[in-house]
C-alpha positions as a Python dict, from the first residue, in 0.01 Angstrom:
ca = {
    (1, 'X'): (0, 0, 0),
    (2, 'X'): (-109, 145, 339),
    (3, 'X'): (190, 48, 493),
    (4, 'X'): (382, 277, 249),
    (5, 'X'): (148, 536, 259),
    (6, 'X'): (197, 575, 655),
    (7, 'X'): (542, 547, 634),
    (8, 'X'): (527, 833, 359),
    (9, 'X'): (302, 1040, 633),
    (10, 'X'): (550, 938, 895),
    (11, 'X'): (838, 1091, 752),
    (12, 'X'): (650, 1378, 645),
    (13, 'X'): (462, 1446, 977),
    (14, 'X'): (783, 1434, 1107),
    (15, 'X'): (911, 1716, 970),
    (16, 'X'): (668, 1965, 971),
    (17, 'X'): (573, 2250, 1211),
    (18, 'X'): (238, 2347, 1336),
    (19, 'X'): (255, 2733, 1410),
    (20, 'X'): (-15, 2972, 1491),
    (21, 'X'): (-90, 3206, 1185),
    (22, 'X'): (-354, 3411, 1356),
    (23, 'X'): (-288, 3776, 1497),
    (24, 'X'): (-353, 3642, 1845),
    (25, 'X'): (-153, 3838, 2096),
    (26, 'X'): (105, 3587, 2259),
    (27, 'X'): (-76, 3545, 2568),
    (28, 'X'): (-404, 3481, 2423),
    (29, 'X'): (-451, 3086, 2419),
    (30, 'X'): (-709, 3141, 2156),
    (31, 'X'): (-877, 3321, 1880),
    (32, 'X'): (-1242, 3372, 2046),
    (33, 'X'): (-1347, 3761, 2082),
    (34, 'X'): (-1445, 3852, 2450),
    (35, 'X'): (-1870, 3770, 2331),
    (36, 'X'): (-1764, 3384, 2218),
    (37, 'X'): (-1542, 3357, 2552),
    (38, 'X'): (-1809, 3448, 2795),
    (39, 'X'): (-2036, 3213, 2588),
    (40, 'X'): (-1799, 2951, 2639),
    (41, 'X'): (-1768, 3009, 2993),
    (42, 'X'): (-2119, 2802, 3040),
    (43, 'X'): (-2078, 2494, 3181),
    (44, 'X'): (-2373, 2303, 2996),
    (45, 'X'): (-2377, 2348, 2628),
    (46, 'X'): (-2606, 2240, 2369),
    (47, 'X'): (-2565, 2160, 1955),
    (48, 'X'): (-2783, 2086, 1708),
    (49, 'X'): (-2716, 1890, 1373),
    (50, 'X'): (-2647, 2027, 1030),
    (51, 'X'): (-2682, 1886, 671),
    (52, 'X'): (-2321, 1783, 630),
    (53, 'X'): (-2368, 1594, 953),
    (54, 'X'): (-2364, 1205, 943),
    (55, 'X'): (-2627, 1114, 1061),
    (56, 'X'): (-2684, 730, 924),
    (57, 'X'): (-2554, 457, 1161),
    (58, 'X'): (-2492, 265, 881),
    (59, 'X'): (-2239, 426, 787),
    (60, 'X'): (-2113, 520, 1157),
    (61, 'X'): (-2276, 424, 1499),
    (62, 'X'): (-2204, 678, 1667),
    (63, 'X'): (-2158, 1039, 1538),
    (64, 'X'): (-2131, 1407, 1738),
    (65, 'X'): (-2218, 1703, 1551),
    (66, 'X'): (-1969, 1940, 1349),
    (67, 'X'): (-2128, 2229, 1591),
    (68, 'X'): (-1968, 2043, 1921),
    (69, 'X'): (-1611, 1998, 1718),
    (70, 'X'): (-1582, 2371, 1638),
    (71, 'X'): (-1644, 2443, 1986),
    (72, 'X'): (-1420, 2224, 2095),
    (73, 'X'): (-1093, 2320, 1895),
    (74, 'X'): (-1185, 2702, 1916),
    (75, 'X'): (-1179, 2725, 2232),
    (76, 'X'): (-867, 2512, 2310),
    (77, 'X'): (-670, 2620, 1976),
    (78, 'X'): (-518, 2899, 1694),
    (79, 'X'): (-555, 2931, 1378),
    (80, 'X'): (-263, 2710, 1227),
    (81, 'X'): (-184, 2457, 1536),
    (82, 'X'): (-287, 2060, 1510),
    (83, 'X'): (-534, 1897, 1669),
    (84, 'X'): (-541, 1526, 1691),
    (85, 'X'): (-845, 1291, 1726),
    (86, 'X'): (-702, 944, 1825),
    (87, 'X'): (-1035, 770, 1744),
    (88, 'X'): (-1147, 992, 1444),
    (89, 'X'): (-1458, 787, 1327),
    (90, 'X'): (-1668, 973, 1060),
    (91, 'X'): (-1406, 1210, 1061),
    (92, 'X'): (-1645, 1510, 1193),
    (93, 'X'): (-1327, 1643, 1388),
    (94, 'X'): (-1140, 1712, 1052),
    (95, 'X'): (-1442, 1870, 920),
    (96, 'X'): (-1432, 2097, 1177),
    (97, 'X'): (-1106, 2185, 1187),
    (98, 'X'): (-1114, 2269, 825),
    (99, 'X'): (-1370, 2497, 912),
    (100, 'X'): (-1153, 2659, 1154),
    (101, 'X'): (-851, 2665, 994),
    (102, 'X'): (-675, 2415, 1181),
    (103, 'X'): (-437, 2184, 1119),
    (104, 'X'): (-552, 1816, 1211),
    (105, 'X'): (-454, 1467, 1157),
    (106, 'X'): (-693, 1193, 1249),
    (107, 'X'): (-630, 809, 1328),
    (108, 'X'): (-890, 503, 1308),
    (109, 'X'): (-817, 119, 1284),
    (110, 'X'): (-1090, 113, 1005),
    (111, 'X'): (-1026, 201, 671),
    (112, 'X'): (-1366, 232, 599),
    (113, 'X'): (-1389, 502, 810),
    (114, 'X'): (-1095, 668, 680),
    (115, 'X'): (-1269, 636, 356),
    (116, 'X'): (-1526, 843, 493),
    (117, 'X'): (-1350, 1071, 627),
    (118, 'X'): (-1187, 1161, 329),
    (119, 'X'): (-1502, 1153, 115),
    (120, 'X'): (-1611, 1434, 367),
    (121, 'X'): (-1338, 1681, 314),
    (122, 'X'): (-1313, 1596, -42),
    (123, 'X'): (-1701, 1791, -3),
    (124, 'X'): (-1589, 2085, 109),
    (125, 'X'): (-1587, 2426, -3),
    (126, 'X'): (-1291, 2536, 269),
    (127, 'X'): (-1043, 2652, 131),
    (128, 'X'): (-664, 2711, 387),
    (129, 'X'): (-319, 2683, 366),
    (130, 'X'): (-362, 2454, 683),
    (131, 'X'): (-422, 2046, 610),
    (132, 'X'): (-623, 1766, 738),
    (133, 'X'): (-532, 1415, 747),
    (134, 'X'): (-707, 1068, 823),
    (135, 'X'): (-468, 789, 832),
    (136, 'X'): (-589, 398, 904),
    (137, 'X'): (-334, 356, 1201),
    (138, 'X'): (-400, 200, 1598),
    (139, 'X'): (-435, 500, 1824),
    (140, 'X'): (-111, 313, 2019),
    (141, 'X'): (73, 407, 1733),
    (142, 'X'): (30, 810, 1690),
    (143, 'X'): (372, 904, 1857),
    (144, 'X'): (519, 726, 1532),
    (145, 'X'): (375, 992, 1363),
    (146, 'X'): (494, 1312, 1557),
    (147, 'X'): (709, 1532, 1760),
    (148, 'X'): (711, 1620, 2100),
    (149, 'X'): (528, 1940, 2227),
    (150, 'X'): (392, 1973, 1862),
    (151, 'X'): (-13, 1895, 1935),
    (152, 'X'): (-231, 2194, 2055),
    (153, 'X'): (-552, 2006, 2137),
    (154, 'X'): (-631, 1638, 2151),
    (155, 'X'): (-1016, 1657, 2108),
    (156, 'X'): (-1183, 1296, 2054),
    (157, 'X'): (-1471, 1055, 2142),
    (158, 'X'): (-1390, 751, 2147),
    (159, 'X'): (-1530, 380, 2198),
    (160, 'X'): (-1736, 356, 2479),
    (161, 'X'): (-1581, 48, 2614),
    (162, 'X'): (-1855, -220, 2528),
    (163, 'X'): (-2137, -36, 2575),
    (164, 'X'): (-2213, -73, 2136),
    (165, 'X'): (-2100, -461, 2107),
    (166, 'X'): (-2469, -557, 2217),
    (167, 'X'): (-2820, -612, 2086),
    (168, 'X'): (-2995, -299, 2046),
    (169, 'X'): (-3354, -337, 2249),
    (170, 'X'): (-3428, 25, 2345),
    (171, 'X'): (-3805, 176, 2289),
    (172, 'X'): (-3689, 482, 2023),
    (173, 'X'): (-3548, 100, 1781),
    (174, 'X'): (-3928, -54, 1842),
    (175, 'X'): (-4131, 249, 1747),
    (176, 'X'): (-3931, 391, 1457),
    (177, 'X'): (-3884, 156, 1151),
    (178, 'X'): (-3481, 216, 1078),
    (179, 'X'): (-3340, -110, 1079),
    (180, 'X'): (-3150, -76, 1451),
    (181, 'X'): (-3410, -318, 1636),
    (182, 'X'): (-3190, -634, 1753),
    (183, 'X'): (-2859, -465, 1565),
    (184, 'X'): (-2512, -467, 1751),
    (185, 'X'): (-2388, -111, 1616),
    (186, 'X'): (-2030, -222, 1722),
    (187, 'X'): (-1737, -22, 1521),
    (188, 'X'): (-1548, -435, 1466),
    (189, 'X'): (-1484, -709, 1579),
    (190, 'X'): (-1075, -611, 1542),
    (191, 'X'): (-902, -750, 1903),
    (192, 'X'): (-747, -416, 1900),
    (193, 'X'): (-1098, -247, 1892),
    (194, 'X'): (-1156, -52, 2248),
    (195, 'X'): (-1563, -142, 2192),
    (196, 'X'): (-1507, -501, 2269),
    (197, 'X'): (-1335, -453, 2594),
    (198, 'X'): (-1473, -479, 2933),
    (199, 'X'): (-1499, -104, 3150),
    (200, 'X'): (-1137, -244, 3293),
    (201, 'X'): (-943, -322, 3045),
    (202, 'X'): (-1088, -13, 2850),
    (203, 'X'): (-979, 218, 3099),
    (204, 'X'): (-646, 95, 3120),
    (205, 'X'): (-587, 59, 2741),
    (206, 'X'): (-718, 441, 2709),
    (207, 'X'): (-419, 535, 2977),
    (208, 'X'): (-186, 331, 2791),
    (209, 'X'): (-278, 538, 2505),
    (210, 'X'): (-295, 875, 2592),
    (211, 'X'): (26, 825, 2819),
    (212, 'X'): (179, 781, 2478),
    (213, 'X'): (30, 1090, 2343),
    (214, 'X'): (134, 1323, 2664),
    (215, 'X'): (452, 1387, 2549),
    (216, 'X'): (371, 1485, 2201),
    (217, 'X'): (113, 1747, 2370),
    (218, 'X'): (217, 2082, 2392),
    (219, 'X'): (293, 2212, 2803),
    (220, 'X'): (-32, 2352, 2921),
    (221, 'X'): (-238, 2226, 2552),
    (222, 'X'): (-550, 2051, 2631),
    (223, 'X'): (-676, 1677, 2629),
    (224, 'X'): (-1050, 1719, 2562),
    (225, 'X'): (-1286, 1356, 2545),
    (226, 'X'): (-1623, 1304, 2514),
    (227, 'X'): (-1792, 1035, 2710),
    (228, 'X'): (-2089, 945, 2922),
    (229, 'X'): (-2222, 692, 3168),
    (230, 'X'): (-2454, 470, 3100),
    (231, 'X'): (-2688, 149, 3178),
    (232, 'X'): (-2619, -217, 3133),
    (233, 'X'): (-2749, -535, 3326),
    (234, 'X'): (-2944, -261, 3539),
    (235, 'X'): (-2595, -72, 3694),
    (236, 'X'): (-2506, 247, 3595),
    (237, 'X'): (-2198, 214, 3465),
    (238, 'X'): (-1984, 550, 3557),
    (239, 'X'): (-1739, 569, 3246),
    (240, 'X'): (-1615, 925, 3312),
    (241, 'X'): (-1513, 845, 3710),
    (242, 'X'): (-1288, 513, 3519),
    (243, 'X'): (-1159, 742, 3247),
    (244, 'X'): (-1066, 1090, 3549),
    (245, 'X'): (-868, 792, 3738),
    (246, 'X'): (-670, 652, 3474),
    (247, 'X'): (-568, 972, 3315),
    (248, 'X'): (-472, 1160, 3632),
    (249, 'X'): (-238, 805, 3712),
    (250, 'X'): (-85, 883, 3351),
    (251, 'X'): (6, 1215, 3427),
    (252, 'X'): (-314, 1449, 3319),
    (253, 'X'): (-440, 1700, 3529),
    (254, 'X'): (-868, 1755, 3522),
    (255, 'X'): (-906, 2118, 3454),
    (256, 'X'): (-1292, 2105, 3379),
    (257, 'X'): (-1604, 1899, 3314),
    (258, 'X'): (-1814, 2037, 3076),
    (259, 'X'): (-2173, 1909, 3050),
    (260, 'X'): (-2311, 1803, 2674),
    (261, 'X'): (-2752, 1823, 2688),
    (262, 'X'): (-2832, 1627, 2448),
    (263, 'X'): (-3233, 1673, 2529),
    (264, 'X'): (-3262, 1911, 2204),
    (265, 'X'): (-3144, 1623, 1987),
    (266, 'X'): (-3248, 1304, 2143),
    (267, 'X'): (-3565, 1116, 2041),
    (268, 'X'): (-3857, 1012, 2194),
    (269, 'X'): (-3764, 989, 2527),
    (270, 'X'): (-3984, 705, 2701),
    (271, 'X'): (-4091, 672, 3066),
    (272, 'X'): (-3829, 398, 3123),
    (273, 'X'): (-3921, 218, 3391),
    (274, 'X'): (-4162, 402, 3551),
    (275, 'X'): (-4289, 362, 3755),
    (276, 'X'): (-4067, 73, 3960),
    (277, 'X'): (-3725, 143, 3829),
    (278, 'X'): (-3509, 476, 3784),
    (279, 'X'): (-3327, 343, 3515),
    (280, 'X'): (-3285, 601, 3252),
    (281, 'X'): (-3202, 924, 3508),
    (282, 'X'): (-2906, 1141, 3355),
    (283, 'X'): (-2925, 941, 2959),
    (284, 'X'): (-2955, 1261, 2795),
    (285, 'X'): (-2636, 1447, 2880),
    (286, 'X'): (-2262, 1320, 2812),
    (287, 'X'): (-1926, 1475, 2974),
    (288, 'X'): (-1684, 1655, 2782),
    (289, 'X'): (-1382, 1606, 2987),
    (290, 'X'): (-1109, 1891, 2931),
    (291, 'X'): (-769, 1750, 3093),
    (292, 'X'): (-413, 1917, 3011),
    (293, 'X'): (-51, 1837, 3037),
    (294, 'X'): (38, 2061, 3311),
    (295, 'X'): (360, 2323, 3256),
    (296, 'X'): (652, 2237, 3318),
    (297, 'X'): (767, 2322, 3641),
}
Protein backbone atom coordinates (compact mmCIF):
# COMPACT_ATOMS: atom_id res chain seq x y z
CA UNK A 1 0.00 0.00 0.00
CA UNK A 2 2.91 2.45 0.51
CA UNK A 3 4.46 1.47 -2.47
CA UNK A 4 1.35 2.69 -4.41
CA UNK A 5 0.88 5.55 -2.47
CA UNK A 6 4.53 6.90 -3.43
CA UNK A 7 4.18 6.02 -6.77
CA UNK A 8 0.76 8.03 -6.70
CA UNK A 9 2.95 11.09 -5.06
CA UNK A 10 5.58 10.42 -7.65
CA UNK A 11 3.60 11.04 -10.54
CA UNK A 12 1.89 13.78 -8.97
CA UNK A 13 5.00 15.61 -7.56
CA UNK A 14 6.07 15.33 -10.85
CA UNK A 15 3.88 17.44 -12.34
CA UNK A 16 3.35 20.19 -10.29
CA UNK A 17 4.91 23.70 -10.00
CA UNK A 18 6.07 25.49 -6.97
CA UNK A 19 5.69 29.33 -7.73
CA UNK A 20 5.97 32.24 -5.49
CA UNK A 21 2.44 33.78 -4.74
CA UNK A 22 3.67 36.60 -2.60
CA UNK A 23 3.96 40.34 -3.90
CA UNK A 24 7.71 40.10 -3.45
CA UNK A 25 9.43 42.31 -5.95
CA UNK A 26 11.52 39.95 -8.33
CA UNK A 27 14.73 40.67 -6.82
CA UNK A 28 13.73 40.19 -3.36
CA UNK A 29 14.83 36.51 -2.35
CA UNK A 30 12.32 36.73 0.40
CA UNK A 31 9.29 37.98 2.11
CA UNK A 32 10.98 39.50 5.46
CA UNK A 33 10.30 43.45 5.92
CA UNK A 34 13.64 45.46 6.37
CA UNK A 35 13.01 45.04 10.79
CA UNK A 36 12.94 40.90 10.40
CA UNK A 37 16.07 41.18 7.88
CA UNK A 38 18.32 43.12 10.13
CA UNK A 39 17.14 40.70 12.91
CA UNK A 40 18.21 37.96 10.87
CA UNK A 41 21.41 39.40 10.11
CA UNK A 42 22.68 38.13 13.79
CA UNK A 43 24.87 35.51 13.65
CA UNK A 44 23.82 33.68 17.02
CA UNK A 45 20.17 33.13 17.40
CA UNK A 46 18.15 31.78 20.07
CA UNK A 47 14.38 29.85 20.23
CA UNK A 48 12.37 28.83 22.74
CA UNK A 49 9.66 25.97 22.70
CA UNK A 50 5.95 26.25 22.21
CA UNK A 51 2.93 24.01 23.14
CA UNK A 52 2.59 22.34 19.76
CA UNK A 53 6.23 21.48 20.13
CA UNK A 54 7.23 17.75 20.63
CA UNK A 55 8.79 17.62 23.22
CA UNK A 56 8.59 13.69 24.45
CA UNK A 57 11.54 11.52 23.28
CA UNK A 58 9.35 8.86 23.23
CA UNK A 59 7.83 9.72 20.62
CA UNK A 60 11.03 11.40 18.86
CA UNK A 61 14.68 11.67 20.23
CA UNK A 62 15.53 14.42 18.99
CA UNK A 63 13.25 17.43 18.19
CA UNK A 64 14.13 21.42 17.21
CA UNK A 65 11.56 23.87 17.87
CA UNK A 66 8.80 25.19 15.31
CA UNK A 67 10.41 28.83 16.22
CA UNK A 68 13.98 27.69 14.54
CA UNK A 69 11.93 26.15 11.31
CA UNK A 70 10.10 29.44 10.60
CA UNK A 71 13.27 31.15 10.74
CA UNK A 72 14.78 29.00 8.72
CA UNK A 73 12.38 28.86 5.57
CA UNK A 74 11.58 32.68 5.95
CA UNK A 75 14.53 33.74 5.51
CA UNK A 76 15.67 31.42 2.64
CA UNK A 77 12.04 31.25 0.92
CA UNK A 78 8.45 32.90 -0.65
CA UNK A 79 5.36 32.42 0.00
CA UNK A 80 4.34 29.45 -2.40
CA UNK A 81 7.95 27.74 -3.17
CA UNK A 82 8.88 24.07 -1.59
CA UNK A 83 11.03 23.34 0.89
CA UNK A 84 12.29 19.88 1.44
CA UNK A 85 13.48 18.22 4.72
CA UNK A 86 15.31 14.97 3.67
CA UNK A 87 15.24 13.63 7.27
CA UNK A 88 11.81 15.11 8.40
CA UNK A 89 11.48 13.35 11.86
CA UNK A 90 8.53 14.75 13.97
CA UNK A 91 7.70 16.58 11.06
CA UNK A 92 8.29 20.17 12.87
CA UNK A 93 9.57 21.43 9.35
CA UNK A 94 6.04 20.90 7.77
CA UNK A 95 4.53 22.53 10.68
CA UNK A 96 6.35 25.36 9.99
CA UNK A 97 5.99 25.70 6.65
CA UNK A 98 2.29 25.55 7.01
CA UNK A 99 2.66 28.35 9.12
CA UNK A 100 4.38 30.20 6.51
CA UNK A 101 2.62 29.34 3.70
CA UNK A 102 5.00 27.19 2.10
CA UNK A 103 4.89 24.44 0.13
CA UNK A 104 6.88 21.37 1.67
CA UNK A 105 7.28 17.75 1.24
CA UNK A 106 9.08 15.78 3.86
CA UNK A 107 10.87 12.23 3.68
CA UNK A 108 11.71 9.69 6.68
CA UNK A 109 12.50 5.86 6.50
CA UNK A 110 10.03 5.50 9.50
CA UNK A 111 6.55 5.35 9.11
CA UNK A 112 6.00 5.99 12.49
CA UNK A 113 7.27 9.15 12.13
CA UNK A 114 5.37 9.92 9.14
CA UNK A 115 2.48 9.03 11.25
CA UNK A 116 3.38 11.76 13.35
CA UNK A 117 3.90 14.01 11.17
CA UNK A 118 0.69 13.81 9.76
CA UNK A 119 -1.13 13.67 13.11
CA UNK A 120 0.57 17.19 13.53
CA UNK A 121 -0.81 18.95 10.56
CA UNK A 122 -4.00 17.16 10.81
CA UNK A 123 -3.91 19.73 14.33
CA UNK A 124 -3.74 22.64 12.71
CA UNK A 125 -5.77 25.59 12.34
CA UNK A 126 -3.67 26.88 8.98
CA UNK A 127 -5.48 27.23 6.54
CA UNK A 128 -3.44 27.86 2.45
CA UNK A 129 -3.79 26.99 -0.89
CA UNK A 130 -0.08 25.72 -0.50
CA UNK A 131 0.39 21.75 0.73
CA UNK A 132 2.54 19.75 2.94
CA UNK A 133 3.54 16.29 2.52
CA UNK A 134 5.36 13.48 4.63
CA UNK A 135 6.07 10.47 2.65
CA UNK A 136 7.93 7.13 4.28
CA UNK A 137 10.73 7.12 1.52
CA UNK A 138 15.01 6.80 1.95
CA UNK A 139 16.36 10.31 1.64
CA UNK A 140 18.53 8.54 -1.51
CA UNK A 141 15.41 8.37 -3.14
CA UNK A 142 13.90 12.16 -3.21
CA UNK A 143 15.01 12.95 -6.89
CA UNK A 144 12.30 10.16 -7.75
CA UNK A 145 10.03 12.47 -6.51
CA UNK A 146 10.91 15.83 -8.32
CA UNK A 147 12.09 18.12 -10.96
CA UNK A 148 15.10 19.86 -11.47
CA UNK A 149 15.55 23.54 -10.24
CA UNK A 150 12.05 23.09 -8.55
CA UNK A 151 13.24 23.19 -4.53
CA UNK A 152 13.69 26.70 -2.91
CA UNK A 153 15.22 25.65 0.41
CA UNK A 154 16.43 22.32 1.68
CA UNK A 155 16.22 22.99 5.49
CA UNK A 156 16.83 19.68 7.68
CA UNK A 157 18.54 18.09 10.75
CA UNK A 158 19.38 15.09 10.36
CA UNK A 159 21.01 11.92 12.19
CA UNK A 160 23.90 12.77 13.94
CA UNK A 161 25.94 9.96 12.69
CA UNK A 162 26.06 7.62 15.85
CA UNK A 163 26.18 9.95 18.32
CA UNK A 164 22.13 8.55 19.59
CA UNK A 165 22.87 4.60 19.04
CA UNK A 166 24.43 4.57 22.68
CA UNK A 167 23.56 4.26 26.36
CA UNK A 168 22.42 7.41 27.69
CA UNK A 169 24.70 8.16 31.07
CA UNK A 170 24.66 11.97 31.20
CA UNK A 171 23.96 13.86 34.77
CA UNK A 172 20.47 15.87 33.50
CA UNK A 173 19.13 11.37 32.89
CA UNK A 174 20.40 10.69 36.78
CA UNK A 175 18.77 13.64 38.46
CA UNK A 176 15.46 13.89 36.61
CA UNK A 177 13.16 10.76 36.80
CA UNK A 178 12.03 10.49 32.83
CA UNK A 179 12.86 7.18 31.88
CA UNK A 180 16.20 8.18 29.56
CA UNK A 181 18.82 6.79 32.25
CA UNK A 182 20.68 3.76 30.38
CA UNK A 183 18.18 4.33 27.10
CA UNK A 184 19.74 4.25 23.48
CA UNK A 185 17.37 7.07 21.93
CA UNK A 186 18.46 5.73 18.43
CA UNK A 187 15.78 6.63 15.49
CA UNK A 188 16.29 2.26 14.25
CA UNK A 189 18.10 -0.15 13.88
CA UNK A 190 17.20 0.03 9.76
CA UNK A 191 20.93 -0.61 7.84
CA UNK A 192 19.85 2.31 5.87
CA UNK A 193 19.54 4.46 9.11
CA UNK A 194 22.44 7.35 9.03
CA UNK A 195 22.43 6.99 13.23
CA UNK A 196 24.14 3.70 13.07
CA UNK A 197 26.99 4.75 10.97
CA UNK A 198 30.41 5.63 12.00
CA UNK A 199 31.45 9.81 11.50
CA UNK A 200 32.97 8.28 7.98
CA UNK A 201 30.69 6.57 6.44
CA UNK A 202 28.05 9.22 7.66
CA UNK A 203 29.72 11.91 6.01
CA UNK A 204 30.04 10.25 2.87
CA UNK A 205 26.48 8.81 2.75
CA UNK A 206 25.19 12.56 3.55
CA UNK A 207 27.29 13.69 0.19
CA UNK A 208 25.93 10.89 -1.62
CA UNK A 209 22.67 12.24 -0.69
CA UNK A 210 22.57 15.70 -1.08
CA UNK A 211 24.67 15.32 -4.42
CA UNK A 212 21.42 13.74 -5.49
CA UNK A 213 19.37 16.56 -4.30
CA UNK A 214 21.72 19.47 -5.99
CA UNK A 215 20.23 19.26 -9.08
CA UNK A 216 16.68 19.39 -8.04
CA UNK A 217 17.74 22.74 -6.03
CA UNK A 218 16.93 25.81 -7.54
CA UNK A 219 20.46 28.03 -8.90
CA UNK A 220 21.42 30.19 -6.02
CA UNK A 221 18.37 28.34 -3.42
CA UNK A 222 19.82 27.39 -0.20
CA UNK A 223 20.93 24.04 1.55
CA UNK A 224 20.42 24.85 5.25
CA UNK A 225 21.43 21.73 8.08
CA UNK A 226 21.51 21.69 11.51
CA UNK A 227 24.25 19.93 13.33
CA UNK A 228 26.73 20.12 16.14
CA UNK A 229 29.88 18.58 17.53
CA UNK A 230 30.00 16.66 20.19
CA UNK A 231 31.80 14.20 22.84
CA UNK A 232 32.35 10.48 22.71
CA UNK A 233 35.17 8.18 24.21
CA UNK A 234 36.58 11.67 25.53
CA UNK A 235 37.30 13.32 21.67
CA UNK A 236 35.40 15.94 20.47
CA UNK A 237 34.05 14.79 17.62
CA UNK A 238 33.84 17.89 14.96
CA UNK A 239 30.65 16.85 12.86
CA UNK A 240 30.20 20.21 11.08
CA UNK A 241 34.17 20.35 9.76
CA UNK A 242 33.12 16.32 8.19
CA UNK A 243 29.79 17.56 6.91
CA UNK A 244 31.64 21.53 5.20
CA UNK A 245 34.15 18.88 3.45
CA UNK A 246 31.89 16.53 1.97
CA UNK A 247 29.41 18.99 0.71
CA UNK A 248 31.85 21.47 -0.84
CA UNK A 249 33.46 17.93 -2.75
CA UNK A 250 29.68 17.46 -3.98
CA UNK A 251 29.42 20.68 -5.40
CA UNK A 252 27.93 23.13 -2.45
CA UNK A 253 29.34 26.27 -1.77
CA UNK A 254 29.39 27.46 2.37
CA UNK A 255 27.75 30.79 2.33
CA UNK A 256 27.33 31.09 6.23
CA UNK A 257 27.49 29.45 9.65
CA UNK A 258 24.96 30.47 11.78
CA UNK A 259 25.31 29.75 15.53
CA UNK A 260 22.10 27.97 17.43
CA UNK A 261 22.47 28.90 21.73
CA UNK A 262 20.77 26.52 23.05
CA UNK A 263 21.68 27.82 26.85
CA UNK A 264 17.92 29.26 27.16
CA UNK A 265 16.58 25.75 26.62
CA UNK A 266 19.03 23.30 27.91
CA UNK A 267 18.78 21.76 31.40
CA UNK A 268 20.74 21.64 34.25
CA UNK A 269 23.94 22.16 33.00
CA UNK A 270 26.53 20.28 35.37
CA UNK A 271 30.20 21.11 36.07
CA UNK A 272 31.33 18.23 33.81
CA UNK A 273 34.47 17.39 34.67
CA UNK A 274 35.65 19.95 36.62
CA UNK A 275 37.79 20.32 37.70
CA UNK A 276 40.42 17.77 35.69
CA UNK A 277 38.74 17.53 32.36
CA UNK A 278 37.24 20.23 29.84
CA UNK A 279 34.91 17.96 28.51
CA UNK A 280 31.64 19.64 28.03
CA UNK A 281 33.13 23.26 26.50
CA UNK A 282 30.87 24.44 23.46
CA UNK A 283 27.64 21.52 24.34
CA UNK A 284 25.19 24.17 24.38
CA UNK A 285 25.28 25.65 20.90
CA UNK A 286 24.74 23.66 17.46
CA UNK A 287 25.63 25.03 13.76
CA UNK A 288 23.13 25.84 11.34
CA UNK A 289 25.03 25.44 8.21
CA UNK A 290 23.51 27.56 5.20
CA UNK A 291 25.23 26.11 1.87
CA UNK A 292 23.74 26.91 -1.78
CA UNK A 293 23.98 25.64 -5.26
CA UNK A 294 25.91 28.36 -6.74
CA UNK A 295 24.44 30.18 -10.20
CA UNK A 296 25.09 29.07 -13.03
CA UNK A 297 27.86 30.55 -14.63
Amino acid sequence: MVVESNEYLKNELKTATFKRTCGCGPTHINCMTAKEWMVSQIGVWQFLYEKRDVRDKNKHPATFPISLAKKVVSLFSHEGELVVDPFVGSGTTLVAAQDMNRNSIGFDLNDQYIGLCNERLAQQDTFNKCKQIAITEDARNINQYLNENSISLIWTSPPYSNLLNRKRKNKSRRDRDNEQLDKIEQYSQDERDLGTYSIEKWAIAMGDIFEGMLPLLKPKGHCVINVPDFWMDNKRITLHIYLIDEMRKRGFELRNTIIWDRTNIVNNIGIFGWPSNYITMGTTFEYLLDFWKPPIQ
